[in-house]
Backbone of each chain as ProteinMPNN parsed JSONL, in Angstrom:
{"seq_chain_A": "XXXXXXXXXXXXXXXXXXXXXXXXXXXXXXXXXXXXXXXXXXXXXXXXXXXXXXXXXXXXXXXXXXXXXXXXXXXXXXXXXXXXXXXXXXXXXXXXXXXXXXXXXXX", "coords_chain_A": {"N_chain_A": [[107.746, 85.985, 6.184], [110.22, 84.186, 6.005], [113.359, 81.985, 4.333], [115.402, 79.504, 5.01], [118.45, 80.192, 3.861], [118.711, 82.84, 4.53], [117.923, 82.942, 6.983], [120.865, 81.593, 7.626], [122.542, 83.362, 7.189], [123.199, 85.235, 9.59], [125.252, 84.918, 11.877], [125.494, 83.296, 14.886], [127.124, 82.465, 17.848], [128.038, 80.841, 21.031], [128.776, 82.573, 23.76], [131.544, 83.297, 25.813], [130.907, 85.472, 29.393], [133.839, 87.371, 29.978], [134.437, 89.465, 31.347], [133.091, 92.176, 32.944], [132.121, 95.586, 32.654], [131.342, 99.47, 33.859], [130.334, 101.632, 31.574], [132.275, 104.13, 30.223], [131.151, 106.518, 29.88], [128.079, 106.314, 29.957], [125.415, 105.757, 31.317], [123.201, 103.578, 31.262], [124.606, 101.522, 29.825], [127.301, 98.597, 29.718], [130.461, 97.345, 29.495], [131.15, 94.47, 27.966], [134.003, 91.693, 28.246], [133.764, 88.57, 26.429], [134.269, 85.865, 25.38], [134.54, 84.088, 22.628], [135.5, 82.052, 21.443], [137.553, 83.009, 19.749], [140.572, 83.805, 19.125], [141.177, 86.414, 20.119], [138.885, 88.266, 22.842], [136.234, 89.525, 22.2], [135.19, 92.914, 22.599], [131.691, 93.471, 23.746], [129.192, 96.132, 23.753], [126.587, 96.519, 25.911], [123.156, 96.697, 27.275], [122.699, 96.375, 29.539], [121.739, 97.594, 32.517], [120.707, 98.076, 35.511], [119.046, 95.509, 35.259], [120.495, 93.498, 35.709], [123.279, 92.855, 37.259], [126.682, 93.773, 37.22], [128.765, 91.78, 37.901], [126.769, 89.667, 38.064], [127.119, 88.803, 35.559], [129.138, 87.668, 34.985], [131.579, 84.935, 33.886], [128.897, 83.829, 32.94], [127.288, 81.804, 30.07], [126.745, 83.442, 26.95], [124.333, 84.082, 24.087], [125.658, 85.643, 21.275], [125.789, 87.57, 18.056], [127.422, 87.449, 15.723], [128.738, 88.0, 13.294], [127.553, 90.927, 13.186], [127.866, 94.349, 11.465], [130.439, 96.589, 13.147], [129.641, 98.521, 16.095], [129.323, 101.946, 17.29], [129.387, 103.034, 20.295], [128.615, 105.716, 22.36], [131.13, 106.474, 21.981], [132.707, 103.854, 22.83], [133.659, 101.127, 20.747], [131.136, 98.429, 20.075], [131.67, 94.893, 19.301], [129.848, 92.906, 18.042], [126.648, 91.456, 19.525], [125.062, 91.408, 21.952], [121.951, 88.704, 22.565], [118.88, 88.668, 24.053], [116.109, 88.561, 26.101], [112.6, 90.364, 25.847], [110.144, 91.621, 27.561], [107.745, 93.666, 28.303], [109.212, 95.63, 30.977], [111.036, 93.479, 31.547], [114.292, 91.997, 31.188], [115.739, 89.246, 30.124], [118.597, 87.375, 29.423], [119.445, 85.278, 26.758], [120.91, 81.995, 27.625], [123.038, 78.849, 27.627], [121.579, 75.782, 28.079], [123.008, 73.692, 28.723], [126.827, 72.763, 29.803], [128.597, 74.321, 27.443], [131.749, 74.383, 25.225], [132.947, 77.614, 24.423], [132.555, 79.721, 21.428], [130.952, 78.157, 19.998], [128.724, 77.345, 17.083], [125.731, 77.868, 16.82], [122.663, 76.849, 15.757]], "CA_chain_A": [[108.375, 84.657, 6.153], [112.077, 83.788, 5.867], [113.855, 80.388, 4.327], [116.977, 78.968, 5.261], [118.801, 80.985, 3.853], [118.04, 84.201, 5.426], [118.427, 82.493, 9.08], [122.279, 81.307, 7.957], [122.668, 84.725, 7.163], [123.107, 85.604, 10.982], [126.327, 83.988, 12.613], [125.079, 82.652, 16.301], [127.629, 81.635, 18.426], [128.669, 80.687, 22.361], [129.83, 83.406, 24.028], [131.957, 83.184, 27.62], [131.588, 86.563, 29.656], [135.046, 87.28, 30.791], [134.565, 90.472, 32.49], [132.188, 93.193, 32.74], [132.768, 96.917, 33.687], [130.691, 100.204, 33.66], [130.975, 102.074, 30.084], [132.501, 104.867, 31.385], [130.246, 107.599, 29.089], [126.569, 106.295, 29.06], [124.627, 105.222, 32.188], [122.96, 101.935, 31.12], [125.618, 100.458, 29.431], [128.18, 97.999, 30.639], [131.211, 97.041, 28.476], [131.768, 92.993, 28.506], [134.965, 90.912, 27.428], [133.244, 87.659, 25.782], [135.459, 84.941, 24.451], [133.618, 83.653, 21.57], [135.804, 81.067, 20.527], [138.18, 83.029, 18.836], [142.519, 84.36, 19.542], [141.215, 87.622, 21.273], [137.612, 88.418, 23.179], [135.473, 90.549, 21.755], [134.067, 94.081, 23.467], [130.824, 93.98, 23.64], [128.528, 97.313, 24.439], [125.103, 95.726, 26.157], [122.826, 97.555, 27.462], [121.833, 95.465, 30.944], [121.92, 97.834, 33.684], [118.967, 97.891, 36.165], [118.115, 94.163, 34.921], [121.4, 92.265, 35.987], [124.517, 93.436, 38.124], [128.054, 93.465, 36.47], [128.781, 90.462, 38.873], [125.882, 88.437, 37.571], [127.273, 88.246, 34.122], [130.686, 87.262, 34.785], [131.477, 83.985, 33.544], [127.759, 83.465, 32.001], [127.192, 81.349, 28.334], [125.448, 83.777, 26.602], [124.551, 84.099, 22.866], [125.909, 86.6, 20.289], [125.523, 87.702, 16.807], [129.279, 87.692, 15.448], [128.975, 88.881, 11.79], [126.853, 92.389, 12.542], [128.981, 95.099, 11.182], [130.752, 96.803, 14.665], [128.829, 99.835, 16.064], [130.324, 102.234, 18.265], [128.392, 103.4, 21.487], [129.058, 106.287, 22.966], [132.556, 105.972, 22.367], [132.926, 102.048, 22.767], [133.345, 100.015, 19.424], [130.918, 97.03, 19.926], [131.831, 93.921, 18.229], [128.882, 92.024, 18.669], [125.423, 91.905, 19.845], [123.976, 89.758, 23.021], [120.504, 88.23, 22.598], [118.077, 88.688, 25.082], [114.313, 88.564, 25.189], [111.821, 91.835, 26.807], [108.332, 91.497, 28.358], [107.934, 95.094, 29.197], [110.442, 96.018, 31.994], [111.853, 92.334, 32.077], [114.766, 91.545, 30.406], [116.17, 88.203, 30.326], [119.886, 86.918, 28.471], [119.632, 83.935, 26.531], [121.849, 81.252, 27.873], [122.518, 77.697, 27.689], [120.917, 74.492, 29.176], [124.297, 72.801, 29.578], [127.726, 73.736, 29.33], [129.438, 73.733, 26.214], [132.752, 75.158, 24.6], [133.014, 79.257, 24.06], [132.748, 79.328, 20.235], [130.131, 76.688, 19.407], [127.705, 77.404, 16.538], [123.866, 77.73, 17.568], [121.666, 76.843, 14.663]], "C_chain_A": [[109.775, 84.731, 5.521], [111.906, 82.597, 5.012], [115.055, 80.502, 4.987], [118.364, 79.815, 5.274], [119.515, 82.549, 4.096], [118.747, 83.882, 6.746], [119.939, 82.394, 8.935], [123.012, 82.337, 7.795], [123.934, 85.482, 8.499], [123.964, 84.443, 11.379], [126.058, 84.504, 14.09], [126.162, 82.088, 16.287], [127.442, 81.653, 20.042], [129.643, 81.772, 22.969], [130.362, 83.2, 26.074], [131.852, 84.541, 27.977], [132.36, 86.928, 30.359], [135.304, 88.362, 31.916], [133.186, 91.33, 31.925], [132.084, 94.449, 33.655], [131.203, 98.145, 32.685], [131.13, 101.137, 32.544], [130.899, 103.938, 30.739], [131.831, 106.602, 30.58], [128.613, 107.589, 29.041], [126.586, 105.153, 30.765], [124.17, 103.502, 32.303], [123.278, 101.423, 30.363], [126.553, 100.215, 30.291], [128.825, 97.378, 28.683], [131.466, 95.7, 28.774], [132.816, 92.874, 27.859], [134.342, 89.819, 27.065], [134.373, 87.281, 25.204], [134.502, 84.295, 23.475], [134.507, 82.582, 20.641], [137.312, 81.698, 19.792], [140.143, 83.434, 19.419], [141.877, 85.178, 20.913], [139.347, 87.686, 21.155], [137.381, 89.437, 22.481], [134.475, 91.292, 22.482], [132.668, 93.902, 23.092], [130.219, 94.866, 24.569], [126.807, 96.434, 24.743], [124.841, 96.925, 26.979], [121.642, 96.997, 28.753], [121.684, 95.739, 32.196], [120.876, 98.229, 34.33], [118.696, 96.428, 36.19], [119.231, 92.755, 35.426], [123.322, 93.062, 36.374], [125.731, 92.56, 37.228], [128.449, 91.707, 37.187], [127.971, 89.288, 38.274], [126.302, 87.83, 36.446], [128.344, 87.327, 33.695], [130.078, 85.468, 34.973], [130.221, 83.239, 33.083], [127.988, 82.808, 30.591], [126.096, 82.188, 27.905], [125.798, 83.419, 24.994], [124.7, 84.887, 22.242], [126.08, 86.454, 19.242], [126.99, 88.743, 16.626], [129.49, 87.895, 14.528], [128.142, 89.942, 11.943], [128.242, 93.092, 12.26], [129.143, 96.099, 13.027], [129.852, 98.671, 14.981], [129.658, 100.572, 16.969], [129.17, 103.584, 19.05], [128.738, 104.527, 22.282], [130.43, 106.269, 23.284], [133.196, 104.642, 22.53], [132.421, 101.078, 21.509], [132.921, 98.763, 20.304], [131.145, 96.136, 18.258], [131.008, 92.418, 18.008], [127.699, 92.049, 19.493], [125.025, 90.493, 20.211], [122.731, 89.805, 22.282], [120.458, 88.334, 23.825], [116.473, 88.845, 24.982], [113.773, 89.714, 26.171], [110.275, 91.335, 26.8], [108.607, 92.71, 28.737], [108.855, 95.619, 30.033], [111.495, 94.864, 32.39], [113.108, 91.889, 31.119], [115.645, 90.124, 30.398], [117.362, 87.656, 29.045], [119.334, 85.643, 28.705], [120.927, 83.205, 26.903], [121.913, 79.676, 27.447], [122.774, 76.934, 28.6], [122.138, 73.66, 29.655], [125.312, 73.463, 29.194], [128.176, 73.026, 28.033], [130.721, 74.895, 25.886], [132.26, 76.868, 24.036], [133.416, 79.141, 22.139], [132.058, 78.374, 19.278], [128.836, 77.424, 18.712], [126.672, 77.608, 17.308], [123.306, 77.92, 16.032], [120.253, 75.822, 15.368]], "O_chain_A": [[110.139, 85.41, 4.561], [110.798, 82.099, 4.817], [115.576, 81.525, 5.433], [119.115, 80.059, 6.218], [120.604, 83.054, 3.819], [119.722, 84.358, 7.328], [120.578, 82.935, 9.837], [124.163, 82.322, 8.229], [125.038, 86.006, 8.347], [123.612, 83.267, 11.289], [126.265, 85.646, 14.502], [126.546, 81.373, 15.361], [126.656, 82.515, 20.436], [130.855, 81.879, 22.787], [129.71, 83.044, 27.107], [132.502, 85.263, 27.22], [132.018, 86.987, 31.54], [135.998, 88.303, 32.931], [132.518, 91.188, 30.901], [131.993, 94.485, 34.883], [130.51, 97.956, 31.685], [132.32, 101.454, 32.548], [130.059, 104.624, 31.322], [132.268, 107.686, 30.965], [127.92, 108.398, 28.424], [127.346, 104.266, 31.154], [124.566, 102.591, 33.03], [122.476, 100.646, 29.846], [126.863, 100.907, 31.261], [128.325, 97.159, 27.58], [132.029, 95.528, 29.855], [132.99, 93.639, 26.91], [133.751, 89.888, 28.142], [135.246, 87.968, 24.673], [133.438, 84.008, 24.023], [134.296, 82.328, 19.455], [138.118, 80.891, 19.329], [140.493, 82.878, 20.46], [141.939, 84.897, 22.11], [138.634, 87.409, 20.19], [138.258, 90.232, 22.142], [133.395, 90.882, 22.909], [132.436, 94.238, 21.931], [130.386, 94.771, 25.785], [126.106, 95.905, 23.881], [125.615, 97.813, 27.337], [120.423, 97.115, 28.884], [121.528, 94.874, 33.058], [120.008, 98.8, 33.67], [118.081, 96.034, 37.181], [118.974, 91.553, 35.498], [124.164, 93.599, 35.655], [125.786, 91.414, 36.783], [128.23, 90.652, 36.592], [128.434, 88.171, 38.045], [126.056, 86.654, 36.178], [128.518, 86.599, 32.717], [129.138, 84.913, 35.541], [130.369, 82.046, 32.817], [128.908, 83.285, 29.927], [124.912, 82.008, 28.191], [126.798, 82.851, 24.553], [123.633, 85.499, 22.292], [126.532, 85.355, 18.919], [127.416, 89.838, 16.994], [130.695, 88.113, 14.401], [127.701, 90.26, 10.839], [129.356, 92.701, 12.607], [128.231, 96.218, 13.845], [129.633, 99.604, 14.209], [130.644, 100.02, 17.459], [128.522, 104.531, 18.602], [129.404, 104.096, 23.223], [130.922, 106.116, 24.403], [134.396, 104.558, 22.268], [131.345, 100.513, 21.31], [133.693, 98.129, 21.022], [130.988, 96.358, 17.057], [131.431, 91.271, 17.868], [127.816, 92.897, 20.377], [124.807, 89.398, 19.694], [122.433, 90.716, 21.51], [121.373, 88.214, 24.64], [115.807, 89.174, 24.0], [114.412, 89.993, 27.186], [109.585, 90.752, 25.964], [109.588, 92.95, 29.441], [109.51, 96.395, 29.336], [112.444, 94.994, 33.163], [112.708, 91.316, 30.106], [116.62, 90.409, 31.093], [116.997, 87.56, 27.874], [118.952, 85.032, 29.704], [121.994, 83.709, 26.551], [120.896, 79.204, 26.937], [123.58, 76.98, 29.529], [122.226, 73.084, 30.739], [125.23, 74.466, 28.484], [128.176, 71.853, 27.659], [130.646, 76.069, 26.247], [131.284, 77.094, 23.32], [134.409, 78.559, 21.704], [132.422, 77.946, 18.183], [128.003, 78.003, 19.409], [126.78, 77.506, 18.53], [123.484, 78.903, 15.312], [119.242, 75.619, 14.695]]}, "seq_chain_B": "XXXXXXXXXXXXXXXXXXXXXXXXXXXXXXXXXXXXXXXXXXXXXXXXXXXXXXXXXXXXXXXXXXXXXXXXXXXXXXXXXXXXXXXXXXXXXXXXXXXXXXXXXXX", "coords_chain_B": {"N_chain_B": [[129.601, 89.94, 6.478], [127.013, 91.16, 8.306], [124.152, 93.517, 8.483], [121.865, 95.513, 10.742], [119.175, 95.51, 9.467], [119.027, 92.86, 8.019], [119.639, 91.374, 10.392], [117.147, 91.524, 11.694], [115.272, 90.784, 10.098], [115.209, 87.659, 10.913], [112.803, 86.443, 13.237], [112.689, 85.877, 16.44], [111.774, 83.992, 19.144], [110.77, 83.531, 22.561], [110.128, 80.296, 23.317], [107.582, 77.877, 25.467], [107.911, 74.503, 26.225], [105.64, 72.176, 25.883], [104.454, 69.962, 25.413], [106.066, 66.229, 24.541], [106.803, 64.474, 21.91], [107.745, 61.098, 20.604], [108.85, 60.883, 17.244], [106.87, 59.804, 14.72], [107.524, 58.431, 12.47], [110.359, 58.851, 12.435], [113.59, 58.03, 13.762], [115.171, 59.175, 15.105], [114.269, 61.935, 15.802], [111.975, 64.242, 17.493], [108.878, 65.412, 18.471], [107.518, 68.398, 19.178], [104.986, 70.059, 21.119], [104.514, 73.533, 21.39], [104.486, 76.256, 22.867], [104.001, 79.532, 22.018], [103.164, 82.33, 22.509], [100.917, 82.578, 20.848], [97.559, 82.055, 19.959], [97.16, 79.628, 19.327], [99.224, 76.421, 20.113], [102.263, 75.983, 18.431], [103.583, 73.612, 16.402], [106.794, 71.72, 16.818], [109.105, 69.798, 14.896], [111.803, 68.208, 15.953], [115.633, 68.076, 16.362], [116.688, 65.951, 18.636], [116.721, 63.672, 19.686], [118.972, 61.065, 21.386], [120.252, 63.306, 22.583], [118.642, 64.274, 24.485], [116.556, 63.45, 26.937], [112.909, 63.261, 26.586], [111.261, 64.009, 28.311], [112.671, 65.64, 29.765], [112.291, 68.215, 28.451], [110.08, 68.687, 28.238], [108.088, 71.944, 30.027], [110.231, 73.465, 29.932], [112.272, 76.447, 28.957], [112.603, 77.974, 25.851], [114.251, 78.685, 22.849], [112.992, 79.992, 19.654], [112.931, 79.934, 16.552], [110.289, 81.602, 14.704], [109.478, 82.45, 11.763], [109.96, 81.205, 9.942], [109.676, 79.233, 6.916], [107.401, 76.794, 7.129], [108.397, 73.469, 7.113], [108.465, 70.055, 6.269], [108.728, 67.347, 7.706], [109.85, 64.045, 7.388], [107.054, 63.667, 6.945], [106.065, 65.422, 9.199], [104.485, 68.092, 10.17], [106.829, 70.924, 10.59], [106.397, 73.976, 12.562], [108.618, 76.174, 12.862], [112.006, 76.745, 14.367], [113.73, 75.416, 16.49], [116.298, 76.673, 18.462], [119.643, 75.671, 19.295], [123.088, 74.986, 20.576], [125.781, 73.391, 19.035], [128.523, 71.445, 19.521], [130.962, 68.976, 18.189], [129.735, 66.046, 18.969], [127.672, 67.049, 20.974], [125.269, 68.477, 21.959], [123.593, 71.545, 22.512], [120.623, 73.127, 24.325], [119.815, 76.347, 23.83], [118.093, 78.341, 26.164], [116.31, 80.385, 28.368], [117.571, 83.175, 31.16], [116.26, 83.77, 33.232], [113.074, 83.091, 34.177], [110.54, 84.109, 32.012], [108.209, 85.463, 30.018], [106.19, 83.026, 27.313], [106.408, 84.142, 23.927], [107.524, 85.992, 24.275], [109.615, 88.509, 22.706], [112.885, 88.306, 20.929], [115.753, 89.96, 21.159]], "CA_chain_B": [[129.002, 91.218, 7.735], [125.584, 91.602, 8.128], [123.838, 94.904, 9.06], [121.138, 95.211, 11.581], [118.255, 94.624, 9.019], [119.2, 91.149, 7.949], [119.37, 90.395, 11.654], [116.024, 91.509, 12.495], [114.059, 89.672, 9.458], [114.635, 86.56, 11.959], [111.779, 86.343, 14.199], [112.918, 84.779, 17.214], [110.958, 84.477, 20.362], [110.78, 82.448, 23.913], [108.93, 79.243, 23.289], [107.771, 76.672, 26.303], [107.974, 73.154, 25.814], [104.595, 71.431, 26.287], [104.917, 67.929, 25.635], [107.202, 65.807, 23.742], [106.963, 62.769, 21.456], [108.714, 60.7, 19.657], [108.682, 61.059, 15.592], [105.776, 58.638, 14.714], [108.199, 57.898, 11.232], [111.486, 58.963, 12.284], [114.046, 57.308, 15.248], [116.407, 60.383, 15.467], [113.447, 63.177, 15.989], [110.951, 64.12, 18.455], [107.453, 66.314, 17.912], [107.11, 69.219, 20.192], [104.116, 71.289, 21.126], [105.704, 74.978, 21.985], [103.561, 77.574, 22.857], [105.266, 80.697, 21.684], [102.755, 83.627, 22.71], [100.103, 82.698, 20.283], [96.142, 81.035, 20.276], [97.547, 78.09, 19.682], [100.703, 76.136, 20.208], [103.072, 75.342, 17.366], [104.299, 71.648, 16.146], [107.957, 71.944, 16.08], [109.996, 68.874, 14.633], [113.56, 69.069, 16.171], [116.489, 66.695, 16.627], [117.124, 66.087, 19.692], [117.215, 62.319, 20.437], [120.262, 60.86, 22.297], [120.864, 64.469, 23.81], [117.818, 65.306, 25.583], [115.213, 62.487, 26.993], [111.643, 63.705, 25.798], [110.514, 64.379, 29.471], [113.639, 66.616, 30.238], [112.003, 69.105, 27.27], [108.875, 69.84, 28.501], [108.786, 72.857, 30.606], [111.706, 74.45, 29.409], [111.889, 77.979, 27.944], [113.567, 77.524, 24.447], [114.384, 79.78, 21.379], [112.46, 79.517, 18.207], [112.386, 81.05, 14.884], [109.069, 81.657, 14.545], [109.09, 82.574, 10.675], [110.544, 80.484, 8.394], [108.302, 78.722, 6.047], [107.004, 75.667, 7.473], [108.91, 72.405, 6.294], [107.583, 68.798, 6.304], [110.13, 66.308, 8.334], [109.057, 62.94, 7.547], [105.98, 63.319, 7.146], [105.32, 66.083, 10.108], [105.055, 69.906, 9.287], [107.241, 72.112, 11.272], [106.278, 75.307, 12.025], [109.396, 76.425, 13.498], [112.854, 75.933, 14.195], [114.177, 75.471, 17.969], [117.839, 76.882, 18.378], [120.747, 74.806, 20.137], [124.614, 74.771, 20.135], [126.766, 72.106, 18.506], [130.125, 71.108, 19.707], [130.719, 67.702, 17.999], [128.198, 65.678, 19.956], [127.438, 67.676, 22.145], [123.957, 69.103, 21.294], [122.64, 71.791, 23.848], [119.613, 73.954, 23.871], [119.445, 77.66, 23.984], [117.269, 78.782, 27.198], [116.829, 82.117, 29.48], [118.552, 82.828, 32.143], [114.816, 83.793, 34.251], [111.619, 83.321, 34.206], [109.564, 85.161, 31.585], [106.463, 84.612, 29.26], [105.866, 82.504, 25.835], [106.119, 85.069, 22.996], [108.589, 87.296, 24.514], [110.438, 88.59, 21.404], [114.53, 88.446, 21.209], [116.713, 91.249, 20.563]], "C_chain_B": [[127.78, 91.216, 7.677], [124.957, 93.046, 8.738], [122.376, 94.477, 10.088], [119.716, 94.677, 10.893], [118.148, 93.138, 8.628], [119.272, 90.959, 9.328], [118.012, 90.731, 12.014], [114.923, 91.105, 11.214], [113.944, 88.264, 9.686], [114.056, 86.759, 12.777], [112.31, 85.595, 15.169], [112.439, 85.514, 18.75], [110.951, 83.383, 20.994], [109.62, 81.524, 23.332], [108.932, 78.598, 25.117], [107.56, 75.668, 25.767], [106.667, 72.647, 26.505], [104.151, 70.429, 26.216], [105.727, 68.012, 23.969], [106.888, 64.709, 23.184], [107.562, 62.749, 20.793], [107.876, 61.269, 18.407], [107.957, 59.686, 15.23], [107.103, 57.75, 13.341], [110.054, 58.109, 11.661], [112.325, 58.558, 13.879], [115.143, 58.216, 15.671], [115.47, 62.121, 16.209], [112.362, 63.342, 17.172], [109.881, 65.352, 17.637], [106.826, 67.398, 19.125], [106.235, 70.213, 19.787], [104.561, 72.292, 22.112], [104.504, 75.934, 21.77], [104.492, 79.22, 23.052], [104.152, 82.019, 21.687], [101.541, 84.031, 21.849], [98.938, 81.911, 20.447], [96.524, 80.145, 20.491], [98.814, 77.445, 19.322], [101.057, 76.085, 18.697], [103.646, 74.127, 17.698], [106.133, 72.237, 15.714], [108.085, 70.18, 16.196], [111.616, 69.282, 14.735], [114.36, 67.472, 16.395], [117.133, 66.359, 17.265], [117.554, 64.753, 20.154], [118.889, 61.749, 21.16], [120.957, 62.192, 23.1], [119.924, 64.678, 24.614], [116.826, 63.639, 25.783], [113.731, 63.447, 27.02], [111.117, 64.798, 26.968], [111.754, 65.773, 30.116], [113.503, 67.866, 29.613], [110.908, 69.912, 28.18], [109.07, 70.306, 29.952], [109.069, 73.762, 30.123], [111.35, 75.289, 28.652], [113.137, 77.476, 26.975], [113.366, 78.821, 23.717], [113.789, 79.298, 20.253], [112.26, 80.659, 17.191], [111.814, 80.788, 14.318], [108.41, 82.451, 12.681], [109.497, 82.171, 9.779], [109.512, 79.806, 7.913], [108.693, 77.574, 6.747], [107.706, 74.193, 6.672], [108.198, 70.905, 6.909], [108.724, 68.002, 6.42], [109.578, 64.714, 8.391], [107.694, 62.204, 7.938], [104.62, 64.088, 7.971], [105.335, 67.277, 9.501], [105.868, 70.072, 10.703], [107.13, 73.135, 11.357], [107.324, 76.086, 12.767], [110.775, 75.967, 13.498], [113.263, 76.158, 16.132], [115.711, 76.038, 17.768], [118.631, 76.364, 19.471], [122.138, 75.047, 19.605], [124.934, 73.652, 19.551], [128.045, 72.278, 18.824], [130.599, 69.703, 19.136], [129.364, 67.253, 18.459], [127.745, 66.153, 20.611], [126.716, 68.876, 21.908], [123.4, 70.196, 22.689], [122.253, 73.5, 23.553], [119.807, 75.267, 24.321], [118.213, 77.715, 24.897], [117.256, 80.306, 27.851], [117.2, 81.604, 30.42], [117.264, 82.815, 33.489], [114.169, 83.55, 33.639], [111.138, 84.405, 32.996], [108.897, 84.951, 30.264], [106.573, 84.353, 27.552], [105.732, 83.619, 25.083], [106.71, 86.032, 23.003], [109.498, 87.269, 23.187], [111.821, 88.698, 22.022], [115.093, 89.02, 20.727], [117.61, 91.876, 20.93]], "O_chain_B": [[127.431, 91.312, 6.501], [125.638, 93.548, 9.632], [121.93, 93.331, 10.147], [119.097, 93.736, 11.39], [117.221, 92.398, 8.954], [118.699, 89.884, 9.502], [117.647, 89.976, 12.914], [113.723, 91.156, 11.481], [113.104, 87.559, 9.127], [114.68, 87.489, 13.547], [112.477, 84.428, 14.815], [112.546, 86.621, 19.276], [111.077, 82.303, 20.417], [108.499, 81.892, 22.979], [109.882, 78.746, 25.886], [106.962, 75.735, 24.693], [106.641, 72.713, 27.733], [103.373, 69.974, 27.055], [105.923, 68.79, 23.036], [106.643, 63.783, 23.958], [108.091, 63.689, 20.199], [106.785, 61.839, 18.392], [108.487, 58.6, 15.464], [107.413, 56.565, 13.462], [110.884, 57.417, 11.072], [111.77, 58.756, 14.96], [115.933, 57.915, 16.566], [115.962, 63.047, 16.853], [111.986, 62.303, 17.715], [110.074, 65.952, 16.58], [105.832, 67.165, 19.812], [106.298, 70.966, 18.815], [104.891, 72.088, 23.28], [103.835, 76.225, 20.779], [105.253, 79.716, 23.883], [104.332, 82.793, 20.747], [101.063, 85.165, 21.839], [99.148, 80.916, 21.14], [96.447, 79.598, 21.591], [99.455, 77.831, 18.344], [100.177, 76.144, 17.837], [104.059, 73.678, 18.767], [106.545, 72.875, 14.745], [107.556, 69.437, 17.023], [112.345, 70.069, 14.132], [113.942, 66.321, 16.523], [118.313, 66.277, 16.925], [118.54, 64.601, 20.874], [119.811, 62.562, 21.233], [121.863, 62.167, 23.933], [120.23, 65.321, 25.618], [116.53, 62.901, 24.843], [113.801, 64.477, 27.691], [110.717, 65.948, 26.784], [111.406, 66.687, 30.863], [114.308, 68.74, 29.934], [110.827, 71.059, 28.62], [109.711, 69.742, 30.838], [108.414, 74.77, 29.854], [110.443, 75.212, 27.823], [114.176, 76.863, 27.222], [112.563, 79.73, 23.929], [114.075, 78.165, 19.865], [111.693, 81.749, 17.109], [112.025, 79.989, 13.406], [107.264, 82.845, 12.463], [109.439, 82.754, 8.696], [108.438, 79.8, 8.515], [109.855, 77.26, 7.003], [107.348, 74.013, 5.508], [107.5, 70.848, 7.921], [109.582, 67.891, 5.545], [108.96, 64.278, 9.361], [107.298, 61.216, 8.555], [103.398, 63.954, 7.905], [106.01, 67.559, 8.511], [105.578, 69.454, 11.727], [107.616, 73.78, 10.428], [106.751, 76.884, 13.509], [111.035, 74.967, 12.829], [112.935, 77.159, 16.77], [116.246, 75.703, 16.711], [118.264, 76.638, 20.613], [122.363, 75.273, 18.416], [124.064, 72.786, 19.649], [128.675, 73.25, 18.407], [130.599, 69.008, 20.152], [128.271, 67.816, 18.388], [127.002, 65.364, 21.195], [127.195, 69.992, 21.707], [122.892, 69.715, 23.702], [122.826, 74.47, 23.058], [120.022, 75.272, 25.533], [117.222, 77.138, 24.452], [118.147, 81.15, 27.755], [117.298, 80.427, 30.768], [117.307, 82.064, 34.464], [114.348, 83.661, 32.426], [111.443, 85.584, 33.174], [109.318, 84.058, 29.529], [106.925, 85.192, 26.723], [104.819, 84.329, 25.505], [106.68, 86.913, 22.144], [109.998, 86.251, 22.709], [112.048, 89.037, 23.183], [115.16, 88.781, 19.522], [118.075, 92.765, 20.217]]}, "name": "protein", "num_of_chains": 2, "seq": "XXXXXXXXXXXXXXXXXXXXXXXXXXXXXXXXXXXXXXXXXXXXXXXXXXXXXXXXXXXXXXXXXXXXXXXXXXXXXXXXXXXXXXXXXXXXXXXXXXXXXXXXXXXXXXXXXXXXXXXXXXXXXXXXXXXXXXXXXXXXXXXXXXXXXXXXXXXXXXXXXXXXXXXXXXXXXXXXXXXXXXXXXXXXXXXXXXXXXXXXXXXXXXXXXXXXXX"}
C-alpha cells in the first residue's frame, strides 16, 4: 500500500506523438518525438514493435512519466517512459477518451 | 527525478466500468463499480460530474491505482483512484487504445 504521497511522486502528463522512426541499433525499438507540453519534444525510446506500426502512433495522446531520471537505450537517451498495459503477447498504449492539450497533468 | 523504483510502487492496472451512480451524499461525485482483474469489483469514488454523464462510464476501460490506502469520500470508501487529465475544465479520462482484459497491469 501507497498514500498520496507516493502517487504525486510520479509526474503523469499528455503526451502528442510527433513522429516515430526505427531506433537504428536495436530491433524492437522505435524512437518517438512527443510534445509533452513543453519548448522542445522529448525522445522517447519505446519498445512497440510487433504490437503497433510506426504509422499508428503518429499523432496519438499517449501518457508519459516525465520526472524518471533519462536512460539511454542502445545508444538513444530516453527522456521519458510511455505507459502501456500487457496481457501476455498484447500490448495496449494508454490514451485518452477525449482530446485535450499536449502537456496536461493526469492525476 | 524519480528512479524506476518509485515509479513501480504505483500499482496501476486496466479497470472496466460497471455501473455508475450518483454520490448518495455528495452532488459533484459519482460511485463506480470497476472490476480490475479481481473476485470482486472495487467501489471507486471519483469526480467526474459535469464532464462525463454516468451512463457514458460504464463500459469503458479506465486506469486505476489499485494500491493506495482506501479513503472515505463522504461517507463512501474508495478503494482506488481512477486517473484523468486536467486542462482547466476540461476533465478527461485515461483509456486504452484496444481491447484488453480487467487487471492487465501498466508499465
Amino acid at each position: 500500500m501507497i498514500d498520496m504521497q507516493d502517487f504525486e511522486k510520479v509526474e503523469l502528463k499528455v503526451g502528442k506523438v510527433l513522429s516515430v522512426e526505427d531506433h537504428p541499433n536495436a530491433d524492437k525499438l522505435m524512437v518517438m518525438r512527443v510534445d509533452v507540453g513543453e519548448e522542445q519534444p522529448r525522445i522517447l525510446v519505446v519498445g512497440l514493435k510487433g504490437h503497433y506500426a510506426n504509422e499508428e502512433l503518429e499523432g496519438k495522446l499517449i501518457v508519459v512519466v516525465t520526472n524518471l531520471e533519462p536512460v539511454r537505450l542502445r545508444g538513444v537517451e530516453s527522456r521519458g517512459m510511455l505507459l502501456a498495459a500487457q496481457e501476455g503477447d498484447n500490448v495496449v498504449v494508454l490514451t485518452l477518451d477525449r482530446p485535450i492539450a499536449p502537456g496536461s497533468p493526469v492525476l
